[in-house]
C-alpha positions as CSV (number, residue, x, y, z in Angstrom):
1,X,-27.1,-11.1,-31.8
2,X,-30.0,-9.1,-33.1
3,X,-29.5,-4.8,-32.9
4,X,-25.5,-5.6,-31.7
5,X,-23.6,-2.4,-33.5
6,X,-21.4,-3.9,-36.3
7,X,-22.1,-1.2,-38.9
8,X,-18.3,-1.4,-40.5
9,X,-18.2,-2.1,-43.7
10,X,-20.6,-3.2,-46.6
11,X,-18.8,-6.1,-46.9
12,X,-20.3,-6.5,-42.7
13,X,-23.5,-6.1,-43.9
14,X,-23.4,-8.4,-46.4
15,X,-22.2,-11.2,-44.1
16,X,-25.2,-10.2,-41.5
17,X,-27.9,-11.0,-44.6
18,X,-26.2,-13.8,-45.1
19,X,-26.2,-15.2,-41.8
20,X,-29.9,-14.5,-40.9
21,X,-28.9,-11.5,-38.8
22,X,-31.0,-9.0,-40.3
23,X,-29.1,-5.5,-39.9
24,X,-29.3,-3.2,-37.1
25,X,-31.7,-0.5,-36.7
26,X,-30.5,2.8,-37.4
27,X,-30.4,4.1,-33.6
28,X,-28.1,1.1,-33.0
29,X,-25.7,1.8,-35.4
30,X,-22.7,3.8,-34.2
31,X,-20.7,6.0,-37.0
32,X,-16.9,5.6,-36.8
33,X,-17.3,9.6,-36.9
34,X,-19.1,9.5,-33.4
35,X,-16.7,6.9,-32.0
36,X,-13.6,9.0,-33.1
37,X,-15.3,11.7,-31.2
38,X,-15.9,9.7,-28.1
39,X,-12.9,8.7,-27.9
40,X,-11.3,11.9,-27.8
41,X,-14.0,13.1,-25.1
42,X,-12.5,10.3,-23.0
43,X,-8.8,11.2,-23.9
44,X,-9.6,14.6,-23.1
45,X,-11.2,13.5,-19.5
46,X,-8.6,11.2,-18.8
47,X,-5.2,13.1,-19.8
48,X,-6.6,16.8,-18.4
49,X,-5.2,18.1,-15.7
50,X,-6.3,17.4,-12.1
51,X,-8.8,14.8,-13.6
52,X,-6.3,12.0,-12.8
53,X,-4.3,11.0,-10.0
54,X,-1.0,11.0,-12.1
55,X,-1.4,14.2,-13.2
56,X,-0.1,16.0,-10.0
57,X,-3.6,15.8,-7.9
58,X,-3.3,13.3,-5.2
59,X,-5.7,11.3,-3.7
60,X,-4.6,12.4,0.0
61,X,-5.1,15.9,-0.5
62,X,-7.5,17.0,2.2
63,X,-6.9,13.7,4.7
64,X,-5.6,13.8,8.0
65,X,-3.9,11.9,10.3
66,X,-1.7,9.3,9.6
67,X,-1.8,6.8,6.6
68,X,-2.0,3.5,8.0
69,X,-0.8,0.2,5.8
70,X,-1.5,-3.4,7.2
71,X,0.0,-6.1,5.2
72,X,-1.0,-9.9,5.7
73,X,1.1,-12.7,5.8
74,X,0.6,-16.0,3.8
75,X,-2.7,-17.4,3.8
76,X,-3.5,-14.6,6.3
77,X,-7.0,-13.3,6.4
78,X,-6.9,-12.5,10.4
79,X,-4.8,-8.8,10.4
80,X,-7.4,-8.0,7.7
81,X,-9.7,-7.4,10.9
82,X,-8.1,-4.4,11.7
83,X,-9.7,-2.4,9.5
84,X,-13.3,-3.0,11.1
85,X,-11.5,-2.3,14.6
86,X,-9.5,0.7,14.3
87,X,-12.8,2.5,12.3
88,X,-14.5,1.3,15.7
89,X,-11.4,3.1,17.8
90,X,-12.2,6.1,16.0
91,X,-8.9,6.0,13.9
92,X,-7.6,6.6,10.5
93,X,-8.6,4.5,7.4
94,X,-6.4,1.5,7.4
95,X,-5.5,-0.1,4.0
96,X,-4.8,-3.6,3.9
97,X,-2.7,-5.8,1.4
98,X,-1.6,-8.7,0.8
99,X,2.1,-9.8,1.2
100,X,2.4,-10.3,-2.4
101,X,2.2,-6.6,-2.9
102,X,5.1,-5.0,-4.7
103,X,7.8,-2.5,-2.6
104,X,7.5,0.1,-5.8
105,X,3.7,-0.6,-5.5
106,X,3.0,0.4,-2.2
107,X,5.2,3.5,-2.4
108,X,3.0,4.7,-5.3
109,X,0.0,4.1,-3.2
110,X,1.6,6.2,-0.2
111,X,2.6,8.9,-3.1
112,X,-0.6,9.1,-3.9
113,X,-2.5,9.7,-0.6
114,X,-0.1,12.2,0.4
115,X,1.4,9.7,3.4
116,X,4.9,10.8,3.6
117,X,3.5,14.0,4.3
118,X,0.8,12.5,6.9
119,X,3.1,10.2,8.6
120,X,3.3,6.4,7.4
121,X,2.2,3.6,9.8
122,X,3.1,0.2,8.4
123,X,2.0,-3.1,9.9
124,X,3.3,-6.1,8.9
125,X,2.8,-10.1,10.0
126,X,4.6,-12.9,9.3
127,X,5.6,-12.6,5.4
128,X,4.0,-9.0,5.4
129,X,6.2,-7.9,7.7
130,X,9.4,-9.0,5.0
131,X,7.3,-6.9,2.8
132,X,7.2,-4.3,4.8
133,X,10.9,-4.1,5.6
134,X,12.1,-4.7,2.0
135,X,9.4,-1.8,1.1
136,X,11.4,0.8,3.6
137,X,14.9,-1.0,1.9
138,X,13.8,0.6,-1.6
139,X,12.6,3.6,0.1
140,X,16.4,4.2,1.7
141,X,18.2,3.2,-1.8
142,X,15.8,5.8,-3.6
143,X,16.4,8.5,-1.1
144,X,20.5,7.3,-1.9
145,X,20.2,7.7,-5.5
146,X,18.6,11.2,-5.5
147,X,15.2,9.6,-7.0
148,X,13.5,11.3,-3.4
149,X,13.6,13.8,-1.0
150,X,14.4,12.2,2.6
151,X,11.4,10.9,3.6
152,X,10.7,8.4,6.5
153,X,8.4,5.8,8.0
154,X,7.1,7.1,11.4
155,X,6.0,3.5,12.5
156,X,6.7,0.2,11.5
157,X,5.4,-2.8,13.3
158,X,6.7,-6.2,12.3
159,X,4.9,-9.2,13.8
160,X,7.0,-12.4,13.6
161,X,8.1,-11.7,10.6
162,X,9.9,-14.3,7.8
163,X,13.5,-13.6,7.4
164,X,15.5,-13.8,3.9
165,X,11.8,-14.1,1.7
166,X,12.4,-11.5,-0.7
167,X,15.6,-11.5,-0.4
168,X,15.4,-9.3,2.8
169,X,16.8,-9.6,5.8
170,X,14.0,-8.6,8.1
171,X,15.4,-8.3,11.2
172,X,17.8,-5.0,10.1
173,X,15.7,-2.2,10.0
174,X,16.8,0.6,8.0
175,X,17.2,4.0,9.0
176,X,14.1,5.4,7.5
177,X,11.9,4.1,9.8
178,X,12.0,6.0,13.0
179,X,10.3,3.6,15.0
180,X,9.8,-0.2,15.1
181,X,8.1,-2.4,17.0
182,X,8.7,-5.9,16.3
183,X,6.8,-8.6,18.0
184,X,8.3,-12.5,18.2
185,X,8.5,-15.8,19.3
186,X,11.1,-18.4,19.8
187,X,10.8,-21.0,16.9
188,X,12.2,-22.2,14.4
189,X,14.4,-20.3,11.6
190,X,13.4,-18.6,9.8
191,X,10.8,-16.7,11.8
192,X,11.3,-15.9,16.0
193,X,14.6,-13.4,16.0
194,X,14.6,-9.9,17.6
195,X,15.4,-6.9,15.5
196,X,18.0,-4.4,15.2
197,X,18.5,-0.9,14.1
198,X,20.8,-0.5,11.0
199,X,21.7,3.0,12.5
200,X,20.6,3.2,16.5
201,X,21.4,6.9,15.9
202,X,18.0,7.2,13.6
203,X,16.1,3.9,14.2
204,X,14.5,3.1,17.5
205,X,13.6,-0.8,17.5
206,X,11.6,-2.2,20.4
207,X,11.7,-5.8,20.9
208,X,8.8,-7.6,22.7
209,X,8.9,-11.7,23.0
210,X,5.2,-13.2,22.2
211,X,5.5,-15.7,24.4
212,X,1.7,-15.5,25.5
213,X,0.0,-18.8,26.5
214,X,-2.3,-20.2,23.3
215,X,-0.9,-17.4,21.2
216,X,1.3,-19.0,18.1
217,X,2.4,-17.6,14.8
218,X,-0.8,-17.4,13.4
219,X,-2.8,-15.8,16.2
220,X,-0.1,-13.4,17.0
221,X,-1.6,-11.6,13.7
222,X,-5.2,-11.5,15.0
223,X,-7.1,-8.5,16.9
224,X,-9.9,-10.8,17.9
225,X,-7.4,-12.5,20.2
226,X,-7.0,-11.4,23.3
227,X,-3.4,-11.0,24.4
228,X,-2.7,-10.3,20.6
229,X,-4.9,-7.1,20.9
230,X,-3.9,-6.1,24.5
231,X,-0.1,-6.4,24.1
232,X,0.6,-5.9,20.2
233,X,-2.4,-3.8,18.9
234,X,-3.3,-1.6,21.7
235,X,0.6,-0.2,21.8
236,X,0.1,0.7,18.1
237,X,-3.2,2.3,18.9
238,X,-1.6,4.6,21.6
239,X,1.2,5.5,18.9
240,X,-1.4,6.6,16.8
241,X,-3.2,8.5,18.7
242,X,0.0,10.4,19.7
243,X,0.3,11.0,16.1
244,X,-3.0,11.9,15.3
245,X,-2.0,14.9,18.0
246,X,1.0,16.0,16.4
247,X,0.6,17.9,13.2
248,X,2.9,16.6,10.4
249,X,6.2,18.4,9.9
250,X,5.9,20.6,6.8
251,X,9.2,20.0,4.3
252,X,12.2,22.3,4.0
253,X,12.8,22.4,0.2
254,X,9.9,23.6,-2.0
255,X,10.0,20.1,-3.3
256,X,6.8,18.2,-1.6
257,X,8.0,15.6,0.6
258,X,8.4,12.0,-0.8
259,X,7.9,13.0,-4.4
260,X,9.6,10.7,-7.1
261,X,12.3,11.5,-9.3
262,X,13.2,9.6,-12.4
263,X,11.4,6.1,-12.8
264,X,13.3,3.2,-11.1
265,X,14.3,0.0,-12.6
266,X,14.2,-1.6,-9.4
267,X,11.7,-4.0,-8.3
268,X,12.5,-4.8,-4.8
């Protein structure tokens, strides 16, 4: 413990002689004067504007093309791959979470990055697809409440996804996600259903049965396999790159597109 800085009080010192500790040289010593002052150079760093993302600068500002989410199921390490093969497709940054992730918490990280402006692609297996869904639930109660301006998901891909976990029922797709496209297979409740469009009008849902030999629950999540990548993750590849194409719609009201209103004391 020799030179550590615990220059307080006499009373400090004291108890250092006591204990054999000999007291600390003088350029170890730290005033409570030039702490007070560090302290409020960090404040001032912190709390200034644009130095933080919470104070109006996002993250996103500058990025292009779509935002990309990939959410893994339970014990789930195999979608996590998709980061290393989209970068090798030549496509946007994919960020990947685990289905534990909280629906208020991923819509602070889209806020952030400026994704409801870029277009948000969500991809979700097995209990990451549940996340997913009740993610785009909170997103259509906000929007209800006044909290947002109408924002959407452009893409949402559900891969055999777990129904009722979260309280969600994943199989209804709300109608801010324009697009879906849900992958399943026949087993048991409560996974292998098809999905439906709460409003047809505003939600197209494409259904596809997985019912590729030597591909199960688990695989149907993996890009190294090959029917998983040819028939689930090569039509996601070809919506992105339709996107990529299309610049993002600019928003009507002066208000930026998918900005908060009053904190929510919702959690799901």
């Amino acid at each position: 413990m020799q030179g550590l800085t615990s220059h307080k009080t006499p009373y400090h010192d004291a108890l250092r002689r006591k204990e054999g500790l000999g007291m600390p040289s003088r350029k170890h010593r730290f005033p409570a004067t030039r702490t007070a002052a560090l302290v409020l150079v960090l404040a001032l760093g912190v709390f200034a504007p644009g130095s933080h993302t919470y104070c109006g600068q996002s993250q996103g500002e500058g990025k292009s093309g779509p935002m990309v989410i990939a959410l893994g199921g339970f014990l789930d390490t195999y979608l996590k791959r998709i980061v290393g093969r989209f970068k090798k497709e030549g496509l946007p940054e994919v960020i990947y979470r685990k289905y534990t992730v909280d629906a208020p918490d991923l819509i602070r990280l889209i806020e952030r990055e400026n994704g409801f402006r870029r277009g948000v692609v969500m991809i979700g297996h097995s209990y990451g697809a549940t996340t997913a869904v009740a993610m785009c639930n909170l997103l259509k109660r906000r929007i209800d409440k006044g909290m947002m301006e109408p924002v959407t998901v452009k893409l949402l891909v559900t891969i055999d996804g777990v129904d009722f976990w979260r309280s969600t029922d994943v199989n209804v797709i709300p109608e801010v996600v324009e697009t879906n496209l849900n992958f399943w297979q026949d087993q048991r409740p409560p996974m292998g259903e098809k999905n439906r469009a709460k409003n047809p009008k505003k939600t197209v849902v494409e259904n596809t049965f997985a019912n590729w030999k030597g591909v199960d629950h688990v695989s149907l999540g993996d890009p190294l396999v090959k029917d998983t990548w040819v028939h689930v993750f090569q039509p996601v590849i070809e919506r992105l790159r339709a996107m990529m194409e299309t610049p993002p719609a600019q928003p009507e009201s002066g208000k930026p597109s998918g900005e908060a209103g009053p904190p929510s004391s919702e959690t799901e």
